[in-house]
TIVO-747783 format. One line per 8 residues: number of its first residue (from 1); their letters; for each residue x, y, z of N, C-alpha, C. Coordinates in nm, 2 decimals. Example, Ala and Ser with C-alpha at 12.3 -4.5 7.8 and 13.67 -1.06 7.14 Angstrom:
1	AS	1.32/-0.57/0.78/1.23/-0.45/0.78/1.32/-0.33/0.78  1.28/-0.22/0.71/1.37/-0.11/0.71/1.29/0.00/0.79 $
// end
This chain:
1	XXXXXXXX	10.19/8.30/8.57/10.17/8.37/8.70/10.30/8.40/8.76  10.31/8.54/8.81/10.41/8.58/8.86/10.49/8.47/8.98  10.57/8.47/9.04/10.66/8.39/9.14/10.58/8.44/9.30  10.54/8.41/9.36/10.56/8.47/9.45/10.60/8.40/9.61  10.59/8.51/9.70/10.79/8.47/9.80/10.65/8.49/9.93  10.75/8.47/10.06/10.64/8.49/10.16/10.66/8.60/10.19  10.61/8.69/10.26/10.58/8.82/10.34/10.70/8.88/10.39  10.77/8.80/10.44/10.92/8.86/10.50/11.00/8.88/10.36 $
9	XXXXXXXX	11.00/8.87/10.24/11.08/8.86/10.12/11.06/9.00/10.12  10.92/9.07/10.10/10.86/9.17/10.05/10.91/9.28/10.17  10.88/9.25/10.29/10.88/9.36/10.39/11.01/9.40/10.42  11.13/9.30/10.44/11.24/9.31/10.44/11.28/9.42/10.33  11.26/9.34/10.19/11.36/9.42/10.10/11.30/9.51/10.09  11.16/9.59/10.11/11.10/9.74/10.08/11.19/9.79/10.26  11.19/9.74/10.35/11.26/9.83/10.44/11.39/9.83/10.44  11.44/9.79/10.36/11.60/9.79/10.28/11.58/9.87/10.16 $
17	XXXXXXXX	11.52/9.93/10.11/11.50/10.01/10.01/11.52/9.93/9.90  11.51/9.81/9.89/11.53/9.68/9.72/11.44/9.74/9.63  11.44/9.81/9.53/11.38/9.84/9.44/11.27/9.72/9.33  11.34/9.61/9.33/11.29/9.48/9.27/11.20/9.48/9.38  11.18/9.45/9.49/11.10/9.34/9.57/10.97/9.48/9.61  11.01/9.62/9.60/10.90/9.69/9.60/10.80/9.68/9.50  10.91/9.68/9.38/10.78/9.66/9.23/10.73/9.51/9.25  10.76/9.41/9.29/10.70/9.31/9.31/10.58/9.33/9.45 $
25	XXXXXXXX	10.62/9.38/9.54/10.47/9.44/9.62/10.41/9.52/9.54  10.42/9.57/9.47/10.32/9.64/9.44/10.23/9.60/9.32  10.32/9.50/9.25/10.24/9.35/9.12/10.15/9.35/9.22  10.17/9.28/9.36/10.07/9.22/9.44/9.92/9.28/9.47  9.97/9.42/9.47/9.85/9.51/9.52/9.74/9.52/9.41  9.84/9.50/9.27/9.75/9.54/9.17/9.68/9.40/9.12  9.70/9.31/9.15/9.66/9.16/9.10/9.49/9.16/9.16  9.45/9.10/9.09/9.33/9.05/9.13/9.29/8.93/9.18 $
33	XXXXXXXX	9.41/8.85/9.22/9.40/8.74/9.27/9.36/8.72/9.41  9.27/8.68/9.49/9.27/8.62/9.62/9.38/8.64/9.70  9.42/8.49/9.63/9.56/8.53/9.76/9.64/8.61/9.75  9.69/8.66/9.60/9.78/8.77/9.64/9.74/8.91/9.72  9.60/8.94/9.70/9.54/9.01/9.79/9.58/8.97/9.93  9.57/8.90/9.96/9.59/8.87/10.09/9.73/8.89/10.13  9.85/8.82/10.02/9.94/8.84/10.07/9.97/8.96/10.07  9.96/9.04/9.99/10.00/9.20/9.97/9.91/9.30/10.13 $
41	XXXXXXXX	9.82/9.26/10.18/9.78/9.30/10.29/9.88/9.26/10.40  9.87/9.14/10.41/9.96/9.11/10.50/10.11/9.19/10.50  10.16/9.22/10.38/10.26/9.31/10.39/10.25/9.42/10.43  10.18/9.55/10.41/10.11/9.59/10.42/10.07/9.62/10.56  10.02/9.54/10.64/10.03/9.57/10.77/10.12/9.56/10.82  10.25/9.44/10.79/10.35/9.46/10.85/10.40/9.61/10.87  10.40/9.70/10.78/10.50/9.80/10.69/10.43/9.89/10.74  10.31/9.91/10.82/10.21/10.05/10.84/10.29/10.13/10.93 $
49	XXXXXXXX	10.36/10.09/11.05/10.41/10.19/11.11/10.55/10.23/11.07  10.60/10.21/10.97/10.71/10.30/10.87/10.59/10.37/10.73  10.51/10.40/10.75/10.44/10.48/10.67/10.41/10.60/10.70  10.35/10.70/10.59/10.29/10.82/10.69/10.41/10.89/10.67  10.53/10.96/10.66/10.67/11.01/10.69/10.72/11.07/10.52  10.60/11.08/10.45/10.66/11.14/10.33/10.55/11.27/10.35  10.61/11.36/10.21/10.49/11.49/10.18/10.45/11.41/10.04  10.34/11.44/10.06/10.24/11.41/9.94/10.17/11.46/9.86 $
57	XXXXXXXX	10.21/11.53/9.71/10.21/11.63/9.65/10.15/11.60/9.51  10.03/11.61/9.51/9.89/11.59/9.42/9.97/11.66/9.28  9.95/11.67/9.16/9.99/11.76/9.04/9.87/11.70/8.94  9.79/11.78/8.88/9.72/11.78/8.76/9.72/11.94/8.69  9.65/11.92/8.60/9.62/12.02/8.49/9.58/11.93/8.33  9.54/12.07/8.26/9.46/12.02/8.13/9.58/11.95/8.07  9.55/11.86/7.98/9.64/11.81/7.88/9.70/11.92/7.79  9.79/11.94/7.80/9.91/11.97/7.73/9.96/12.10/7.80 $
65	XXXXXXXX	9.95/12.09/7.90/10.02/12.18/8.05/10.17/12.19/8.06  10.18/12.06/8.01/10.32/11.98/8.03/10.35/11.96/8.17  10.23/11.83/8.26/10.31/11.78/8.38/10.41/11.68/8.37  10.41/11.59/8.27/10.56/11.49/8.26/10.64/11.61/8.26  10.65/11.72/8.20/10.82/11.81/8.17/10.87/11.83/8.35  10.73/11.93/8.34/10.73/11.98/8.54/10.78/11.90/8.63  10.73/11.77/8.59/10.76/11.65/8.70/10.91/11.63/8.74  10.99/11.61/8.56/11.08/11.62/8.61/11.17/11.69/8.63 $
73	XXXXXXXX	11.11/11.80/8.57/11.25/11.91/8.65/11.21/11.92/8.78  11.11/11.91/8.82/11.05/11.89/9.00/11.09/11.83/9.04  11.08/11.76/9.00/11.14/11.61/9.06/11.32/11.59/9.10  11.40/11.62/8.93/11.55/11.65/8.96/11.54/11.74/9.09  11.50/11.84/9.07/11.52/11.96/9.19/11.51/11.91/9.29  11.40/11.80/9.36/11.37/11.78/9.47/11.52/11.68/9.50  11.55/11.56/9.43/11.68/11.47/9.41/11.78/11.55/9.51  11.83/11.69/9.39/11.91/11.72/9.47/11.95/11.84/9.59 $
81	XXXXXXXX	11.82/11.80/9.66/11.82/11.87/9.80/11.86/11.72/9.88  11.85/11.62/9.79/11.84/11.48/9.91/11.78/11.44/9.94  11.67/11.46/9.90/11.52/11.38/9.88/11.51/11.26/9.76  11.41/11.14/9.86/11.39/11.06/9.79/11.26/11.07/9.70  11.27/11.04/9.58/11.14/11.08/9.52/11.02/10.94/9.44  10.93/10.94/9.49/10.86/10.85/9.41/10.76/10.90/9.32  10.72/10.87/9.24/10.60/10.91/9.13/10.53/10.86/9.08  10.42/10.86/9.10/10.27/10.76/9.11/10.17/10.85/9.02 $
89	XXXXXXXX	10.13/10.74/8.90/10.01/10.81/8.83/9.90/10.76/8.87  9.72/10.81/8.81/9.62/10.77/8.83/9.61/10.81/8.70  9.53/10.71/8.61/9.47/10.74/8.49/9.37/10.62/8.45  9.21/10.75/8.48/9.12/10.74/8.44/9.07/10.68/8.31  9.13/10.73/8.19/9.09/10.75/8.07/9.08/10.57/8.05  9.28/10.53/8.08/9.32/10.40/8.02/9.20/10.36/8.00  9.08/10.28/8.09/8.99/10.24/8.10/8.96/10.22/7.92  8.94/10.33/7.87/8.87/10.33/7.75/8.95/10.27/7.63 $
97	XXXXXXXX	9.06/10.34/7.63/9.18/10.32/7.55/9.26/10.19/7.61  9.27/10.11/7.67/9.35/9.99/7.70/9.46/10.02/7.65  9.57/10.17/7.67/9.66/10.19/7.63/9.77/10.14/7.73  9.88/10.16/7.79/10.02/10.14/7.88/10.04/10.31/7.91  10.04/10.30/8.02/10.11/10.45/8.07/10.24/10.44/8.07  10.35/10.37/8.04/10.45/10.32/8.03/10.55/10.44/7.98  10.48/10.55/7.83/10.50/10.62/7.78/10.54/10.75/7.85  10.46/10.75/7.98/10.51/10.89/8.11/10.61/10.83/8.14 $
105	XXXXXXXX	10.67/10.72/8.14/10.80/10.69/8.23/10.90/10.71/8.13  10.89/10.71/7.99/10.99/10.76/7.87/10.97/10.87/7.89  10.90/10.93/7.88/10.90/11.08/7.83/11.00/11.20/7.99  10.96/11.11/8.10/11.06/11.16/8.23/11.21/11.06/8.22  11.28/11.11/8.06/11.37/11.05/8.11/11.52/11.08/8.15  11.51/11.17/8.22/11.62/11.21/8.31/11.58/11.17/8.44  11.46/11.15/8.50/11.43/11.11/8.60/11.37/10.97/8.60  11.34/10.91/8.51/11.36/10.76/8.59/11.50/10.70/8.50 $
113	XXXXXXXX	11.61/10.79/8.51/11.75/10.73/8.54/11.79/10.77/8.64  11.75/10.86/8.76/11.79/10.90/8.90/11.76/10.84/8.97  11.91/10.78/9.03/11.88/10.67/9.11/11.81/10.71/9.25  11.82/10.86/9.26/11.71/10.87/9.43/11.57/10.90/9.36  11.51/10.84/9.26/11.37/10.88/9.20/11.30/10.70/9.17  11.17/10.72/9.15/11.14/10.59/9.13/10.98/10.63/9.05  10.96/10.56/8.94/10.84/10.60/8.84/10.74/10.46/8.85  10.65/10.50/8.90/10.58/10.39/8.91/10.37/10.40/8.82 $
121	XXXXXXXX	10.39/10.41/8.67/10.28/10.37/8.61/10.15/10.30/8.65  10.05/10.35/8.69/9.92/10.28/8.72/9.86/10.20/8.59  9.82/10.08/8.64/9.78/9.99/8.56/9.67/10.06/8.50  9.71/10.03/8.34/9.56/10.06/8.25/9.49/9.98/8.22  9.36/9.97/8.24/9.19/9.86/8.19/9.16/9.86/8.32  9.14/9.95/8.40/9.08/9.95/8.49/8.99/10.05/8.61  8.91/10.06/8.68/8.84/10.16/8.76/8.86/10.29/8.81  8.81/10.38/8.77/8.93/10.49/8.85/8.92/10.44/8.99 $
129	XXXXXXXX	8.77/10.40/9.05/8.83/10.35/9.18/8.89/10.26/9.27  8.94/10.18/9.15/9.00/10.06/9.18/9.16/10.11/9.15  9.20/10.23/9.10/9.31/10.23/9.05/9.36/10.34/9.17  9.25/10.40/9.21/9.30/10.52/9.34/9.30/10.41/9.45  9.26/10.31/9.43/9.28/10.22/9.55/9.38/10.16/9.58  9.45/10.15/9.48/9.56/10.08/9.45/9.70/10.17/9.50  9.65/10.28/9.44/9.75/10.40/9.42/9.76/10.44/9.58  9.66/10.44/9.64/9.70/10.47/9.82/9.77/10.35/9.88 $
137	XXXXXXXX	9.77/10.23/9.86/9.86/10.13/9.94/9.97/10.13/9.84  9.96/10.15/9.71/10.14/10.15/9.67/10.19/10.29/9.72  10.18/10.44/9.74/10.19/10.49/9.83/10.26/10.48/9.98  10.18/10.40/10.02/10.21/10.33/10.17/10.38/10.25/10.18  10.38/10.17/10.04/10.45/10.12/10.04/10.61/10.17/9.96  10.55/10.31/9.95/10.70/10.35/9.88/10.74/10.42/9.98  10.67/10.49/10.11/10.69/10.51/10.24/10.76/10.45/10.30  10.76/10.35/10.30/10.82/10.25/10.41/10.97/10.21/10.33 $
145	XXXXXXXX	10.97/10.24/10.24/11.05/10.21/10.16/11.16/10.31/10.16  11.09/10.46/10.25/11.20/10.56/10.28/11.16/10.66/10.13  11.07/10.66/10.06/11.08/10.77/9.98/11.01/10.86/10.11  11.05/10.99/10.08/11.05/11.10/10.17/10.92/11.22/10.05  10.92/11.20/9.98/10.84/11.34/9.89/10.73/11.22/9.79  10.64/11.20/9.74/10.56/11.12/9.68/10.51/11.24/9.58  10.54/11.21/9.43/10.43/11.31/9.37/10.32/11.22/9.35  10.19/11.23/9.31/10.09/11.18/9.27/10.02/11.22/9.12 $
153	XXXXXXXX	10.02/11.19/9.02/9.99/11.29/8.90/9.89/11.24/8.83  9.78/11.28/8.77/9.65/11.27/8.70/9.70/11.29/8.58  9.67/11.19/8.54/9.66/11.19/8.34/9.54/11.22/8.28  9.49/11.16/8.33/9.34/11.24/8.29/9.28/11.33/8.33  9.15/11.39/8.29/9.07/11.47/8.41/8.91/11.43/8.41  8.84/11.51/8.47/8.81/11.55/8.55/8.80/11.46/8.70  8.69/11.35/8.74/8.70/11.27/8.86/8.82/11.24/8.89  8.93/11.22/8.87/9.06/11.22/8.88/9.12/11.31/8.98 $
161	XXXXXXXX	9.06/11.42/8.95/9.11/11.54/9.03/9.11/11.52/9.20  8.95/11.53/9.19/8.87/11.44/9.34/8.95/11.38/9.40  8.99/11.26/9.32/9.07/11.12/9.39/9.18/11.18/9.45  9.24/11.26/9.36/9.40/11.28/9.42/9.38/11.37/9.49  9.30/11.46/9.49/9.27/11.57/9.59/9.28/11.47/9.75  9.18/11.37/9.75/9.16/11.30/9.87/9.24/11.20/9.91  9.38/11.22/9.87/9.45/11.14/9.94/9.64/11.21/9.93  9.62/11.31/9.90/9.78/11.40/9.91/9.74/11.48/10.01 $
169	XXXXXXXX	9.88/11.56/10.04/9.89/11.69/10.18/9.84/11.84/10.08  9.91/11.78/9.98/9.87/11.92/9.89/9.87/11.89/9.73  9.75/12.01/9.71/9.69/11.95/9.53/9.79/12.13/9.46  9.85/12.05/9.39/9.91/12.14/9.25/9.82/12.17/9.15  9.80/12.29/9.12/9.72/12.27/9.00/9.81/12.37/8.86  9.86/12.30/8.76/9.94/12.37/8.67/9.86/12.44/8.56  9.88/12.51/8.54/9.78/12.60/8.39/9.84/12.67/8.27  9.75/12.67/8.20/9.86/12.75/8.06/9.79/12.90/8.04 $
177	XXXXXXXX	9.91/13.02/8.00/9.86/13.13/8.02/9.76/13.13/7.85  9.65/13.20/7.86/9.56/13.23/7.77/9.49/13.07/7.70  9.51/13.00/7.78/9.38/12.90/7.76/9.24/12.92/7.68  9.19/13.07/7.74/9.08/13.05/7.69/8.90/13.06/7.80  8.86/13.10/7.76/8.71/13.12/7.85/8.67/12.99/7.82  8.69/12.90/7.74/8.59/12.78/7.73/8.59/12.74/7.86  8.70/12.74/7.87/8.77/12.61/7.97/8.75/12.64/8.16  8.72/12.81/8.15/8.66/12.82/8.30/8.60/12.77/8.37 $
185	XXXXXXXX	8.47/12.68/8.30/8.35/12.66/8.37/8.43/12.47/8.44  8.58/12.44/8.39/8.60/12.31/8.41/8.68/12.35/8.52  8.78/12.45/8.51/8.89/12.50/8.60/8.80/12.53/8.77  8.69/12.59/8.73/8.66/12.66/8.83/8.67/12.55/9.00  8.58/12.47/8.95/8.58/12.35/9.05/8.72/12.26/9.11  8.81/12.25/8.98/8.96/12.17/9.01/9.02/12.32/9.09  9.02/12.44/9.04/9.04/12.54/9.12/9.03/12.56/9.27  8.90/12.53/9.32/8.88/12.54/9.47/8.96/12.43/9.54 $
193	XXXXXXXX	8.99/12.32/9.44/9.05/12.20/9.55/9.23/12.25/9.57  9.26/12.35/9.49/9.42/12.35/9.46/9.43/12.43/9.61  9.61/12.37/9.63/9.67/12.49/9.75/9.76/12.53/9.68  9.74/12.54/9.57/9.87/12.67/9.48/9.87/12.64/9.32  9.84/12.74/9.30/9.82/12.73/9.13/10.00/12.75/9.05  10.03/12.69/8.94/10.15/12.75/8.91/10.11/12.75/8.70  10.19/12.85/8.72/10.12/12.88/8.54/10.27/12.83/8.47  10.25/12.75/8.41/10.38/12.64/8.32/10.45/12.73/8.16 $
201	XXXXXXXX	10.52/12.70/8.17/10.61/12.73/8.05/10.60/12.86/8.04  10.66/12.95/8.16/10.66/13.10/8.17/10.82/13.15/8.10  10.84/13.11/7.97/10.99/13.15/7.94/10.96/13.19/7.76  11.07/13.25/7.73/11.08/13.34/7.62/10.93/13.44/7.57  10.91/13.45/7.47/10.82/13.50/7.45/10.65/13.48/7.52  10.66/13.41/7.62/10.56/13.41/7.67/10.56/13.41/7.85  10.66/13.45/7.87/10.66/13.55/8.01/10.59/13.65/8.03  10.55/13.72/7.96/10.49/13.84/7.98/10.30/13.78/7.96 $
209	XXXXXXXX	10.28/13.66/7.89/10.19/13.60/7.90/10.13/13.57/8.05  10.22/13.49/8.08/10.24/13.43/8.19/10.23/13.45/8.31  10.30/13.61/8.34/10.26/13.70/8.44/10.15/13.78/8.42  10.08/13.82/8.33/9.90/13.86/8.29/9.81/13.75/8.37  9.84/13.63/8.31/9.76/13.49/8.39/9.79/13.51/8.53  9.93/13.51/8.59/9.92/13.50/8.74/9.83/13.61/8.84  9.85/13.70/8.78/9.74/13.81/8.82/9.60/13.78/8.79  9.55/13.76/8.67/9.42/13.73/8.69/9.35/13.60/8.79 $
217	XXXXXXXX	9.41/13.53/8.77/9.40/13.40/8.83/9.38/13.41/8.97  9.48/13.50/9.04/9.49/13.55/9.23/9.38/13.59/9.20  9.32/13.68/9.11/9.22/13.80/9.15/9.07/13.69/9.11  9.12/13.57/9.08/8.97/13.50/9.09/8.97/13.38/9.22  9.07/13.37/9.27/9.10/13.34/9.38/9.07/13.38/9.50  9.04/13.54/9.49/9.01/13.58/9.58/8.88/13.58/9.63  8.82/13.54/9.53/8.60/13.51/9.49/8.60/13.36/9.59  8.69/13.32/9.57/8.68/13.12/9.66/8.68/13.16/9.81 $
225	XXXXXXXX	8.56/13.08/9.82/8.57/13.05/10.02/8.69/13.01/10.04  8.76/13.11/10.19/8.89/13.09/10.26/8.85/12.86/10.28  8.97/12.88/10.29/9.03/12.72/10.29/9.04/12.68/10.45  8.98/12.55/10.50/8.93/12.54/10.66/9.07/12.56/10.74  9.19/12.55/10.65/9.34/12.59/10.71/9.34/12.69/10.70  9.29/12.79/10.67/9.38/12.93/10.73/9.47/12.96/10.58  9.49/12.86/10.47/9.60/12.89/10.36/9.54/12.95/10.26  9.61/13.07/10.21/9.60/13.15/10.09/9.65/13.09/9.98 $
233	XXXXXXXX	9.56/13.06/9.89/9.66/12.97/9.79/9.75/13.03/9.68  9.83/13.04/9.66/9.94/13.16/9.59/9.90/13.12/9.43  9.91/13.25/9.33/9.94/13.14/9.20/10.08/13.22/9.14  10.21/13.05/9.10/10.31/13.11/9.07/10.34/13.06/8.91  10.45/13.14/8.87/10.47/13.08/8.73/10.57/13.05/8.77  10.61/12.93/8.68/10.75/12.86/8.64/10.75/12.80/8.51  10.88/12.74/8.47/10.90/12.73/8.36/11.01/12.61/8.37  10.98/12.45/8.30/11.02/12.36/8.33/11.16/12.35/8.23 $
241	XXXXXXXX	11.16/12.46/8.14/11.29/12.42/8.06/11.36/12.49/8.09  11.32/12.65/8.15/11.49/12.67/8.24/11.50/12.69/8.37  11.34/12.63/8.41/11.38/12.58/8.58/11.39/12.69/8.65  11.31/12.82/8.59/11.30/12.94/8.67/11.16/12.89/8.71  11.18/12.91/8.84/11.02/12.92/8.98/10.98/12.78/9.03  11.04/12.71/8.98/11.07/12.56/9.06/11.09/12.53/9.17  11.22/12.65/9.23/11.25/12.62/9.37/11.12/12.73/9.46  11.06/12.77/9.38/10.94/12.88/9.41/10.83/12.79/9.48 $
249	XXXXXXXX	10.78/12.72/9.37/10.69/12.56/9.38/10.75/12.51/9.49  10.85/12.45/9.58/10.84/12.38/9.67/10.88/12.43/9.78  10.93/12.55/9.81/10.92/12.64/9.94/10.79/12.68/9.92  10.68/12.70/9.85/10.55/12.68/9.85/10.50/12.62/9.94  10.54/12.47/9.88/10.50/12.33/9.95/10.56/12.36/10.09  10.67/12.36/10.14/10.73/12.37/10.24/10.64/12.46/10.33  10.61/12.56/10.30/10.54/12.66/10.35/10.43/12.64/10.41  10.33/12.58/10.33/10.15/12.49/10.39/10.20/12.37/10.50 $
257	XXXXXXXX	10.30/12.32/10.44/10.34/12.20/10.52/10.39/12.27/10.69  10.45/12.35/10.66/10.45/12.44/10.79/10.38/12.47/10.91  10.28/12.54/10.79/10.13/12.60/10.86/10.04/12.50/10.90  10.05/12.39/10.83/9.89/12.29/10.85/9.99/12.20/10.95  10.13/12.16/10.95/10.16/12.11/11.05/10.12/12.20/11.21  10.17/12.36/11.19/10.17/12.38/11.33/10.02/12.40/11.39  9.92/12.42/11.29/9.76/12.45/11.32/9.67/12.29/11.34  9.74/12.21/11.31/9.68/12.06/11.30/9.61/11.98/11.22 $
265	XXXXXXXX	9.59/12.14/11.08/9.48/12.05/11.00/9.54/11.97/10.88  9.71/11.96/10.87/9.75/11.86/10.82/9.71/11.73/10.87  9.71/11.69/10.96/9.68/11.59/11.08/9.51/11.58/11.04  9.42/11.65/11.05/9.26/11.63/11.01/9.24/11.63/10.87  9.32/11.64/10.80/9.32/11.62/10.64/9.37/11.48/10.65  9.44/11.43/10.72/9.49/11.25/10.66/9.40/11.19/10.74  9.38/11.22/10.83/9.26/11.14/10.92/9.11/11.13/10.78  9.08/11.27/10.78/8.97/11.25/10.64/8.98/11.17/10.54 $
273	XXXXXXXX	9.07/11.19/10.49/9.11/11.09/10.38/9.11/10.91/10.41  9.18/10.93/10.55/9.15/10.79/10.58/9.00/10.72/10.58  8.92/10.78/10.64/8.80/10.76/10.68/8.72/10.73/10.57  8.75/10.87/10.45/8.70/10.83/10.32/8.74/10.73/10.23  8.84/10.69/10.28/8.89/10.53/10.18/8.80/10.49/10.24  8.81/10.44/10.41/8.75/10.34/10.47/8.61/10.32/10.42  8.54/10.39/10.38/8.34/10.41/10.33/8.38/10.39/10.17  8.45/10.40/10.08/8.47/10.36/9.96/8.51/10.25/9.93 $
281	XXXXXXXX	8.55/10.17/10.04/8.63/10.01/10.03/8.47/9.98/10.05  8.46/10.01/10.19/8.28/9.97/10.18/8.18/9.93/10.13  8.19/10.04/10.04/8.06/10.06/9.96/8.09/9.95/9.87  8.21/9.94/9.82/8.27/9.86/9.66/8.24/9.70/9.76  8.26/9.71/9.89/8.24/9.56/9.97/8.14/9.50/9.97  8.05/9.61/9.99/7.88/9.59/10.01/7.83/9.55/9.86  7.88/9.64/9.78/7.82/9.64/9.60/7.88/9.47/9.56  7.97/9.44/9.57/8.03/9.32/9.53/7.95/9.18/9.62 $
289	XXXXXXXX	7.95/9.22/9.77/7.84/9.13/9.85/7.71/9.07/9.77  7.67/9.23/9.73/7.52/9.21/9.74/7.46/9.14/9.60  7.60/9.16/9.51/7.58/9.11/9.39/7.63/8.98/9.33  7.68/8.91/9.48/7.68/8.78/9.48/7.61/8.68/9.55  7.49/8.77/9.60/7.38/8.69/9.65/7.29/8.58/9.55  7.28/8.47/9.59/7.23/8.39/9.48/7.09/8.39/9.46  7.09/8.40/9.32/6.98/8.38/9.28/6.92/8.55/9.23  7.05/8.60/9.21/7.03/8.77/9.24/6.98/8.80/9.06 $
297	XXXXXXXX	7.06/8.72/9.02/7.08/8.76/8.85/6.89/8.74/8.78  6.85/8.63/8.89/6.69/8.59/8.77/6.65/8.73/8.82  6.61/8.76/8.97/6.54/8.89/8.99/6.54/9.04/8.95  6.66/9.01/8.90/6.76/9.16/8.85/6.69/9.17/8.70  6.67/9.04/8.65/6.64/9.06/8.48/6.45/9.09/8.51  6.41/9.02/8.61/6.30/9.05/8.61/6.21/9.16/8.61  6.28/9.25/8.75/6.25/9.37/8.72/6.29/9.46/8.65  6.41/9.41/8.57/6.44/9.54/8.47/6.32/9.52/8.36 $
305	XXXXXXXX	6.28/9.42/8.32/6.18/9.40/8.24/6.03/9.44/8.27  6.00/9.44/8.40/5.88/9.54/8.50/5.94/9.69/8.43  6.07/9.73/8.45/6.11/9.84/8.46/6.10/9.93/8.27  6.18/9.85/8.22/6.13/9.86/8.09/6.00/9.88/8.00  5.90/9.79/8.06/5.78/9.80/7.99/5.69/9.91/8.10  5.72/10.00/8.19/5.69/10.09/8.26/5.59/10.04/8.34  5.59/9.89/8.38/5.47/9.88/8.48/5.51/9.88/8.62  5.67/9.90/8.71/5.70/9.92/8.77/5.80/10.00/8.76 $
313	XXXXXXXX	5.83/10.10/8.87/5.89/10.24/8.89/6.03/10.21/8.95  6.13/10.25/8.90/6.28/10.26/8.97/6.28/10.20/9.11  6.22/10.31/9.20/6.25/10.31/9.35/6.20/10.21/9.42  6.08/10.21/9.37/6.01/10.05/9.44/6.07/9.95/9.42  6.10/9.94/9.28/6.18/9.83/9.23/6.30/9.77/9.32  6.41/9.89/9.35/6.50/9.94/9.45/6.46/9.85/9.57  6.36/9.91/9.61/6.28/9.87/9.76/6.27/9.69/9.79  6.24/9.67/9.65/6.22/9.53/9.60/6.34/9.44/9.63 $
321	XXXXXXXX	6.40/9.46/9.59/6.48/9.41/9.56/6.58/9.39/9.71  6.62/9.53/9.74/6.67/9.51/9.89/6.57/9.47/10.01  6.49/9.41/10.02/6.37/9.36/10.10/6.44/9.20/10.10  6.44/9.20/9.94/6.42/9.04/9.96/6.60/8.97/9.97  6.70/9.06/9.97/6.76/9.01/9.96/6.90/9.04/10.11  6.83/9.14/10.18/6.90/9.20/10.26/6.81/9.18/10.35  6.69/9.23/10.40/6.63/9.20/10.53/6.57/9.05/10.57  6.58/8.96/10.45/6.58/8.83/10.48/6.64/8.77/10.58 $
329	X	6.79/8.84/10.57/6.92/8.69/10.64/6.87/8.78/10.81 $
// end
């Protein structure tokens, strides 16, 4: 079992910017222990009003897009304007594969050797919603910590997308030019959540690719219901090996952050997002409650076995079951 320090160890060194005592909050967040849960809250609230104070900038696309490449030349780029950069994955898949994401933090390795950058791998064998849950308080906590720009990046897809949609200022969405018609009917949906599409690896012989896609792409953009902000979502190409349209991508970003700052719906976008954590902690509170009610397990087998042999129907069953175990107390 890890060491662990009291609450002032943790809050201290994350508002001193200690790089050790952050990754050690953030062990905390990811533990499934009791008390560490607790301790990691308690930090956590200490730290809430140094939170909030970064831009928060969503990136997915299909596998083999190349967001590790993008990231880090994004990322270098952002460094040196003087920005502090953190980079936070969500991956879905691990779940299945019990792999280590460890391998995005090799493969960005010009940037997690920058000392104003910091690479922080989401634990694999575990829920997507337990892993976006995680991913919003370590967040919190690389805020407070003074990172100023937060990327957020999906390794997997599809539900993935959702998540990080619902908790960044702005969703990236990267594409490759001539993909393909299969792949529309997946794009179309991750499409409506993006505030700026950018078409990847727009250099040598496939620039002229590249700018064919960015035109088609606006002109199916233009079919999407306007966005409750007022924002046109641009689609731009860039190219992460010679770093043409990079600085394009984040006077982008600069740009919405602008607009939704001066119109307010930056401000009703984090409020939402808050609200919808708040009903998803919830729900996962109530579902864990209700399935620690005793004596829950004999009735559960019972009517799956009503259920099975078709002499009782789903919903009743449903009905059943919450009767006797919720309108009781």
């Amino acid at each position: 079992m890890p060491t662990r320090f009291p609450p002032d160890y943790y809050i201290n060194g994350i508002l001193d910017g200690d790089r050790l005592r952050l990754s050690r909050a953030i062990t905390l967040i990811e533990s499934r222990r009791v008390d560490d849960q607790e301790l990691a809250q308690n930090v956590l609230e200490a730290l809430l009003p140094k939170t909030g104070n970064s831009i928060r900038i969503g990136i997915t696309g299909v596998p083999g897009v190349g967001k590790s490449t993008f990231i880090e030349a994004f990322g270098t780029y952002l460094t040196t304007l003087g920005n502090k950069l953190a980079v936070l994955t969500i991956d879905p898949t691990s779940q299945r594969s019990g792999g280590s994401l460890l391998g995005d933090k090799t493969r960005m390795e010009t940037l997690s050797m920058n000392s104003s950058a910091y690479i922080r791998p989401s634990p694999a064998g575990d829920s997507l919603g337990g892993v976006a849950h995680r991913t919003r308080e370590t967040m919190l906590l690389c805020e407070a910590a003074g990172f100023d720009v937060i990327l957020v990046e999906t390794v997997g897809v599809g539900q993935s997308e959702t998540v990080v949609h619902g908790m960044v200022d702005f969703f990236l969405l990267l594409m490759l030019a001539g993909a393909g018609d299969e792949l529309q009917g997946m794009k179309r949906g991750i499409m409506e959540l993006a505030d700026a599409l950018a078409i990847t690896k727009a250099d040598g012989e496939n620039v002229s690719a590249a700018t064919r896609a960015r035109v088609e792409y606006q002109n199916a953009l233009h079919l999407f219901p306007p966005t409750d902000s007022g924002w046109i979502p641009p689609v731009l190409t860039c190219s992460a090996l010679t770093n043409v349209g990079i600085i394009d991508v984040w006077q982008t970003v600069q740009t919405y952050q602008q607009l939704t700052t001066q119109n307010g719906s930056r401000v009703l976008r984090r409020q939402e997002q808050q609200l919808t954590w708040f009903r998803s902690l919830l729900r996962q509170g109530l579902e864990r409650q209700f399935y620690e009610e005793p004596n829950l397990h004999q009735q559960l087998l019972a009517l799956e076995a009503q259920i099975r042999s078709g002499t009782l129907l789903p919903a009743p069953a449903v009905q059943k079951l919450l009767r006797s175990n919720l309108h009781s107390r």
